[in-house]
N, CA, C and O atoms as CSV, one atom per row, in Angstrom:
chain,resi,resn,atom,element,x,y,z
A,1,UNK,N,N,30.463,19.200,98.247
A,1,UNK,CA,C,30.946,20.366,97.527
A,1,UNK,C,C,29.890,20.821,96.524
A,1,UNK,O,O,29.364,19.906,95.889
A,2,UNK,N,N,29.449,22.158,96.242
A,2,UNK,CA,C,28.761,22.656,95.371
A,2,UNK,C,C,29.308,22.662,94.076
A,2,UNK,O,O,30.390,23.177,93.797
A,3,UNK,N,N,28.554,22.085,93.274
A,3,UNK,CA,C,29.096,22.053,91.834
A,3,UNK,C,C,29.175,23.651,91.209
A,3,UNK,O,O,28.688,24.645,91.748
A,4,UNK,N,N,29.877,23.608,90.004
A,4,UNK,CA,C,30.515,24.867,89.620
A,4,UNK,C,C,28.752,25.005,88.918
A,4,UNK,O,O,27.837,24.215,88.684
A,5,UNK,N,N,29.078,27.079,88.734
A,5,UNK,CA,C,28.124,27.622,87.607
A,5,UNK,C,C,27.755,27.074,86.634
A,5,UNK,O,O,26.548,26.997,86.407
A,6,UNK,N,N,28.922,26.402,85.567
A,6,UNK,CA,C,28.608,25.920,84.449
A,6,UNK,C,C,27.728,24.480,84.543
A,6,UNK,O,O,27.011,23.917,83.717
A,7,UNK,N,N,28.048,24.200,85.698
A,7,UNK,CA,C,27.290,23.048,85.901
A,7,UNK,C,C,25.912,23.329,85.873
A,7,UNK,O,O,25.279,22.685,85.036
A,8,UNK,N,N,25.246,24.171,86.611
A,8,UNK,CA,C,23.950,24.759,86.800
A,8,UNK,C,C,23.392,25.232,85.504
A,8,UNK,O,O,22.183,25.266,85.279
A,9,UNK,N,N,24.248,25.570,84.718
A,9,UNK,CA,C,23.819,26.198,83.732
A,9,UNK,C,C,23.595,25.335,82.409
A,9,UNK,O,O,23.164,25.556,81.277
A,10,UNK,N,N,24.154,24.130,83.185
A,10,UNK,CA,C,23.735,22.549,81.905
A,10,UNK,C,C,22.079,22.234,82.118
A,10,UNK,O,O,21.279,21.810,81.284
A,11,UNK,N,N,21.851,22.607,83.578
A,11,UNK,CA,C,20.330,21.913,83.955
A,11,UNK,C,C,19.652,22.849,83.337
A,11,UNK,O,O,18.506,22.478,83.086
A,12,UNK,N,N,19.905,23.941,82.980
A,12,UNK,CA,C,18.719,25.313,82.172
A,12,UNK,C,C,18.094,24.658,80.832
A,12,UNK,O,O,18.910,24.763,79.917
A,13,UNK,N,N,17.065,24.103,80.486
A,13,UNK,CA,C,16.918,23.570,79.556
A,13,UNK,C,C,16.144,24.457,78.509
A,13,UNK,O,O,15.752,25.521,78.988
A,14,UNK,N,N,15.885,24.278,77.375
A,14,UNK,CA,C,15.275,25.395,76.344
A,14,UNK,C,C,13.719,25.496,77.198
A,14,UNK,O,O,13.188,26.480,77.712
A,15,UNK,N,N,13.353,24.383,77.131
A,15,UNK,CA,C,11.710,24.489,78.342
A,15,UNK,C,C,12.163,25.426,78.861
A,15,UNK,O,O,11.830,26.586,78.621
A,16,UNK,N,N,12.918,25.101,79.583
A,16,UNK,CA,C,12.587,26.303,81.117
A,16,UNK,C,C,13.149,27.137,80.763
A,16,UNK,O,O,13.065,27.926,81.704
A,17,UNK,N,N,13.836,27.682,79.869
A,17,UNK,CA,C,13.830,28.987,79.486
A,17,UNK,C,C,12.679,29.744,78.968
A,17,UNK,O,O,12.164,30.776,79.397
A,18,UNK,N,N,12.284,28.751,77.598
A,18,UNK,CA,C,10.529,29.560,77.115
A,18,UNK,C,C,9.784,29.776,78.416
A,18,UNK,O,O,9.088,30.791,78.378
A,19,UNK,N,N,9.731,29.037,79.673
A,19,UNK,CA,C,8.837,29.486,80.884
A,19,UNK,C,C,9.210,30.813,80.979
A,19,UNK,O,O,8.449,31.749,80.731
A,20,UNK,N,N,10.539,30.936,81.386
A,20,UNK,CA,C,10.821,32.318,82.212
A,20,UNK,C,C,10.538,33.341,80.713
A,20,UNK,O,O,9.814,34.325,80.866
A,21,UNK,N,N,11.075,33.089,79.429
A,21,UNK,CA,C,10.392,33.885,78.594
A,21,UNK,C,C,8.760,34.485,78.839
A,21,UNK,O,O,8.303,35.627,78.871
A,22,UNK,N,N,8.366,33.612,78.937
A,22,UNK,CA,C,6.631,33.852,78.530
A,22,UNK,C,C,6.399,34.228,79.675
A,22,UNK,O,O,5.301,34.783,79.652
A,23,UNK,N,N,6.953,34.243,80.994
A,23,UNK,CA,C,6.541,35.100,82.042
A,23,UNK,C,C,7.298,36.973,81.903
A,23,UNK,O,O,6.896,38.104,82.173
A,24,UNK,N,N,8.440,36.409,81.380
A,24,UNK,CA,C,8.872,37.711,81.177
A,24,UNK,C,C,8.069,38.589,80.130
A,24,UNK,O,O,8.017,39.819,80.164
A,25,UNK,N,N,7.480,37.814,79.239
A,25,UNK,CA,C,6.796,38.652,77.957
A,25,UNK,C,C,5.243,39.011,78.620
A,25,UNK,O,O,4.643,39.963,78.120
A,26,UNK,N,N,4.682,38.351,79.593
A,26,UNK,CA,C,3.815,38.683,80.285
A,26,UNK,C,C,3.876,40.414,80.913
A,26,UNK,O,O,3.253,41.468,80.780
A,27,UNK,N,N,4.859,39.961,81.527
A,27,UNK,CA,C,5.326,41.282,82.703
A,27,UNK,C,C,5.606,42.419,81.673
A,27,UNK,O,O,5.226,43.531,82.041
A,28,UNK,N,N,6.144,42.350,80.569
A,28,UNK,CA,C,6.301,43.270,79.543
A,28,UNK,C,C,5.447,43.503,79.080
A,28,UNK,O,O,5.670,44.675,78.777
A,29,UNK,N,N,3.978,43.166,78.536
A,29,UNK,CA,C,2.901,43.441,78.355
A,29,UNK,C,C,2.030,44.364,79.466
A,29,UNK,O,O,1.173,45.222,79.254
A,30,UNK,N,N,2.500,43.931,80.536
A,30,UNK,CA,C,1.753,44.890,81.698
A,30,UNK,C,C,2.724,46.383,81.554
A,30,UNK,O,O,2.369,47.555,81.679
A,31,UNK,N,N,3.879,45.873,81.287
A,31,UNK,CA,C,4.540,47.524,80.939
A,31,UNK,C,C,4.441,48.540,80.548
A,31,UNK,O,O,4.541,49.685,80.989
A,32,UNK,N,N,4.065,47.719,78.952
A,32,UNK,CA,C,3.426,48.195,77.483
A,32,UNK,C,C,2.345,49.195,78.273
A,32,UNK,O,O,2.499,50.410,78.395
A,33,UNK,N,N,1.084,48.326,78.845
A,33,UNK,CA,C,-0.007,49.362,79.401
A,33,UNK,C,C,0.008,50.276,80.332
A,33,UNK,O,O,-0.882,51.100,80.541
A,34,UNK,N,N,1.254,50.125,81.046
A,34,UNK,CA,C,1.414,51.434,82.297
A,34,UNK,C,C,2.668,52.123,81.796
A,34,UNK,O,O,3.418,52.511,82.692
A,35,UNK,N,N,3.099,52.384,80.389
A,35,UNK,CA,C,4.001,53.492,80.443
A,35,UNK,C,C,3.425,54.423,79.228
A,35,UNK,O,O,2.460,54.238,78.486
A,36,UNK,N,N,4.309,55.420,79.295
A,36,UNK,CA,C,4.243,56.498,78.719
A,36,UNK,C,C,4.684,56.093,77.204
A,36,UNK,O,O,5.132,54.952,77.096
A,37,UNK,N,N,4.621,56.809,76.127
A,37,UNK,CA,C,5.680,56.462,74.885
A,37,UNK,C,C,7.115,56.834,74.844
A,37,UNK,O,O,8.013,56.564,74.047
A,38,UNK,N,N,7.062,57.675,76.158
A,38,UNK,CA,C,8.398,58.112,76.236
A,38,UNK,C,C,9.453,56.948,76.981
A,38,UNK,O,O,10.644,56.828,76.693
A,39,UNK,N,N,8.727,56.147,77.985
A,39,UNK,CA,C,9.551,55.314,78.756
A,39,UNK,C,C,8.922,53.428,77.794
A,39,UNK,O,O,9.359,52.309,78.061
A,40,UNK,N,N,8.307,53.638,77.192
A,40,UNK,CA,C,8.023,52.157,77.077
A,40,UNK,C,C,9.190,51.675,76.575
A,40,UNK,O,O,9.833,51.195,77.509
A,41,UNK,N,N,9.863,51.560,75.374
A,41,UNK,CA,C,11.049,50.816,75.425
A,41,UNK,C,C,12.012,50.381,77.058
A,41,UNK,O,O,12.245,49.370,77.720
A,42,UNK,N,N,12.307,51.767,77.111
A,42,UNK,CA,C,13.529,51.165,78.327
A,42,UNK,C,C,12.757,50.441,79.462
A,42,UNK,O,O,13.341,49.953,80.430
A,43,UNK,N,N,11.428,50.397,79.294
A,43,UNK,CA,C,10.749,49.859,80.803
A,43,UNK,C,C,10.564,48.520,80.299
A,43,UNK,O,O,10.720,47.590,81.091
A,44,UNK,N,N,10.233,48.265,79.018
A,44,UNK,CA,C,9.919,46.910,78.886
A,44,UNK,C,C,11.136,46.194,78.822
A,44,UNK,O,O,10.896,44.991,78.920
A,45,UNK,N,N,12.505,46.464,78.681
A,45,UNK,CA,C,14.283,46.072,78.748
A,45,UNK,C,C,13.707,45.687,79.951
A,45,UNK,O,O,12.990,44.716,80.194
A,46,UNK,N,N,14.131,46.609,80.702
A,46,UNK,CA,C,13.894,46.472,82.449
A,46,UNK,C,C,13.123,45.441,82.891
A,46,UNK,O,O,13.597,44.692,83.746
A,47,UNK,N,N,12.385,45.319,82.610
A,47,UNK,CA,C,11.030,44.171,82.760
A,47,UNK,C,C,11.484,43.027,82.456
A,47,UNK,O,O,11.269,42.121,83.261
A,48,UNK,N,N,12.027,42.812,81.567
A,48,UNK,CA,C,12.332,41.425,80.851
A,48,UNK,C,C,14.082,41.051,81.429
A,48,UNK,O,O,14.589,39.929,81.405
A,49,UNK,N,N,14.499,41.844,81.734
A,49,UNK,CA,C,15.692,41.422,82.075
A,49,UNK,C,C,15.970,41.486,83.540
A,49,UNK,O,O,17.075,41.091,83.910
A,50,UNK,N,N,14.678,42.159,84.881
A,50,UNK,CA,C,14.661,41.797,85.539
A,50,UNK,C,C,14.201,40.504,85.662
A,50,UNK,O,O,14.868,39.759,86.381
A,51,UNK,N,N,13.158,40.041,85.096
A,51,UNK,CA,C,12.435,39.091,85.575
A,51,UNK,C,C,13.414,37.932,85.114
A,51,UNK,O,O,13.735,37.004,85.856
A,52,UNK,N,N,13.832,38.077,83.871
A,52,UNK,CA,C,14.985,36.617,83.380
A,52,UNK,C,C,15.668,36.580,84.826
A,52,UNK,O,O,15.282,35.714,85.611
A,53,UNK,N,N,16.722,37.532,85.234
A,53,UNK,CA,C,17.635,37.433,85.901
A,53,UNK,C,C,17.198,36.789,87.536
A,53,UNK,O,O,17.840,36.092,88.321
A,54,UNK,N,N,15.668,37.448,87.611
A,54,UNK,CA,C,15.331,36.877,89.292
A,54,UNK,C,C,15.178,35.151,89.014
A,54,UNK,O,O,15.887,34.347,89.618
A,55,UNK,N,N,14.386,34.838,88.243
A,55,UNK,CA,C,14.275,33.718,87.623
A,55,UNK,C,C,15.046,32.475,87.967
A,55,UNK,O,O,14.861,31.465,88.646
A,56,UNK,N,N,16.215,33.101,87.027
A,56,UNK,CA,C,17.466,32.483,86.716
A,56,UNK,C,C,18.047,32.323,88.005
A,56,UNK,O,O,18.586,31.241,88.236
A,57,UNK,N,N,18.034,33.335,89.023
A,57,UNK,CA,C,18.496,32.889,90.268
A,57,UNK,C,C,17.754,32.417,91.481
A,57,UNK,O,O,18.265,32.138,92.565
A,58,UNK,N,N,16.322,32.354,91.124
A,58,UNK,CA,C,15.459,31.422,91.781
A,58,UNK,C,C,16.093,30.130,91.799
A,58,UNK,O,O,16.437,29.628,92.869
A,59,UNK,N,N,16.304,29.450,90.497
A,59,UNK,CA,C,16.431,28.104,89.908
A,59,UNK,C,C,17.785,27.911,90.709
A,59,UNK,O,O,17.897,27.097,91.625
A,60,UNK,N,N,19.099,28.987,90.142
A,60,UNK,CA,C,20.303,28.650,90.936
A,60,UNK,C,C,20.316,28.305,92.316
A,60,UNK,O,O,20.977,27.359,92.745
A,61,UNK,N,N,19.479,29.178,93.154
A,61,UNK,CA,C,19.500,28.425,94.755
A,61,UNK,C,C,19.012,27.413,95.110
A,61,UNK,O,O,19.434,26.710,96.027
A,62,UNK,N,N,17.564,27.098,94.079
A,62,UNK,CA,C,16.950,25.397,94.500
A,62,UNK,C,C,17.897,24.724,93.675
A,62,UNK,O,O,17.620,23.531,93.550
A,63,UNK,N,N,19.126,25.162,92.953
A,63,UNK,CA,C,19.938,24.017,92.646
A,63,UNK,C,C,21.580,23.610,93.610
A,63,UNK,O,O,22.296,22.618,93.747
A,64,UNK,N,N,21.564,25.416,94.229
A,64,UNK,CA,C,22.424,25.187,95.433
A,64,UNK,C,C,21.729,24.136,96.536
A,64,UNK,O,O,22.419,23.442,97.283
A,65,UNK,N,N,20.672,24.122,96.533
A,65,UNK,CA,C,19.911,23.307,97.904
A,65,UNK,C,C,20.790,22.177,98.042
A,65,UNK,O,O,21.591,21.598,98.776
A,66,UNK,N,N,19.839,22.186,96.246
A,66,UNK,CA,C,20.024,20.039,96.129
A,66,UNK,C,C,21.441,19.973,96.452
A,66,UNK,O,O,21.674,18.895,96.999
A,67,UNK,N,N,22.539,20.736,96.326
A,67,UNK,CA,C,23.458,19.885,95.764
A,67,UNK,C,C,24.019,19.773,97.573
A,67,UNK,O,O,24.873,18.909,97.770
A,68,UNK,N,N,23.636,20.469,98.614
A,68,UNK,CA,C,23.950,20.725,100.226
A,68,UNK,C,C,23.667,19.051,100.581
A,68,UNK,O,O,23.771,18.639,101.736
Protein backbone atom coordinates (compact mmCIF):
# COMPACT_ATOMS: atom_id res chain seq x y z
CA UNK A 1 0.00 0.00 0.00
CA UNK A 2 1.24 3.54 -0.75
CA UNK A 3 1.70 5.56 2.20
CA UNK A 4 -0.48 8.71 2.64
CA UNK A 5 0.72 12.51 1.43
CA UNK A 6 1.48 13.48 4.83
CA UNK A 7 3.70 10.82 5.00
CA UNK A 8 5.79 12.07 2.01
CA UNK A 9 5.71 15.23 3.23
CA UNK A 10 7.64 14.08 6.64
CA UNK A 11 10.65 12.96 4.23
CA UNK A 12 10.85 16.86 2.79
CA UNK A 13 13.57 17.93 4.92
CA UNK A 14 14.69 21.79 5.40
CA UNK A 15 17.97 20.56 3.12
CA UNK A 16 16.01 19.62 0.46
CA UNK A 17 13.96 22.31 0.49
CA UNK A 18 16.97 25.10 0.47
CA UNK A 19 17.98 22.76 -2.79
CA UNK A 20 14.79 23.29 -4.60
CA UNK A 21 14.99 26.99 -3.19
CA UNK A 22 18.36 27.85 -4.64
CA UNK A 23 17.40 26.23 -7.86
CA UNK A 24 14.31 28.08 -7.88
CA UNK A 25 16.19 31.45 -7.04
CA UNK A 26 18.50 30.48 -9.88
CA UNK A 27 15.68 30.19 -12.50
CA UNK A 28 14.39 33.54 -11.09
CA UNK A 29 17.50 35.25 -11.74
CA UNK A 30 17.42 34.12 -15.39
CA UNK A 31 13.90 35.81 -15.31
CA UNK A 32 15.08 38.95 -13.76
CA UNK A 33 17.35 39.14 -17.17
CA UNK A 34 14.78 38.17 -19.84
CA UNK A 35 11.84 40.30 -18.74
CA UNK A 36 10.55 43.49 -19.24
CA UNK A 37 9.82 45.85 -15.97
CA UNK A 38 6.50 45.41 -16.80
CA UNK A 39 6.35 41.49 -16.42
CA UNK A 40 9.32 40.89 -13.99
CA UNK A 41 7.45 40.48 -10.82
CA UNK A 42 4.69 38.12 -12.04
CA UNK A 43 7.38 36.11 -14.10
CA UNK A 44 9.68 35.66 -11.35
CA UNK A 45 6.19 34.23 -9.00
CA UNK A 46 5.84 31.98 -11.96
CA UNK A 47 9.35 30.84 -11.96
CA UNK A 48 9.66 30.05 -8.47
CA UNK A 49 6.50 28.44 -7.97
CA UNK A 50 6.77 26.48 -11.01
CA UNK A 51 9.93 25.12 -10.32
CA UNK A 52 9.05 24.44 -6.29
CA UNK A 53 5.99 22.63 -7.46
CA UNK A 54 7.80 20.37 -10.41
CA UNK A 55 10.35 19.65 -7.80
CA UNK A 56 8.19 18.76 -5.15
CA UNK A 57 6.60 16.30 -7.44
CA UNK A 58 9.73 14.91 -8.84
CA UNK A 59 10.58 13.79 -5.17
CA UNK A 60 6.75 12.57 -4.65
CA UNK A 61 7.03 9.90 -7.49
CA UNK A 62 10.66 8.61 -6.54
CA UNK A 63 8.86 8.33 -3.22
CA UNK A 64 5.75 6.60 -4.85
CA UNK A 65 8.46 4.15 -6.46
CA UNK A 66 10.04 3.17 -3.24
CA UNK A 67 7.11 2.57 -1.51
CA UNK A 68 5.68 -0.12 -4.91
Amino acid sequence: MIGKFDDFLKTVTPEVLEQILNDANLKAAQAREDSSRLTLWGNQVGVVSFTFSLELLRLYHKWIEQQL
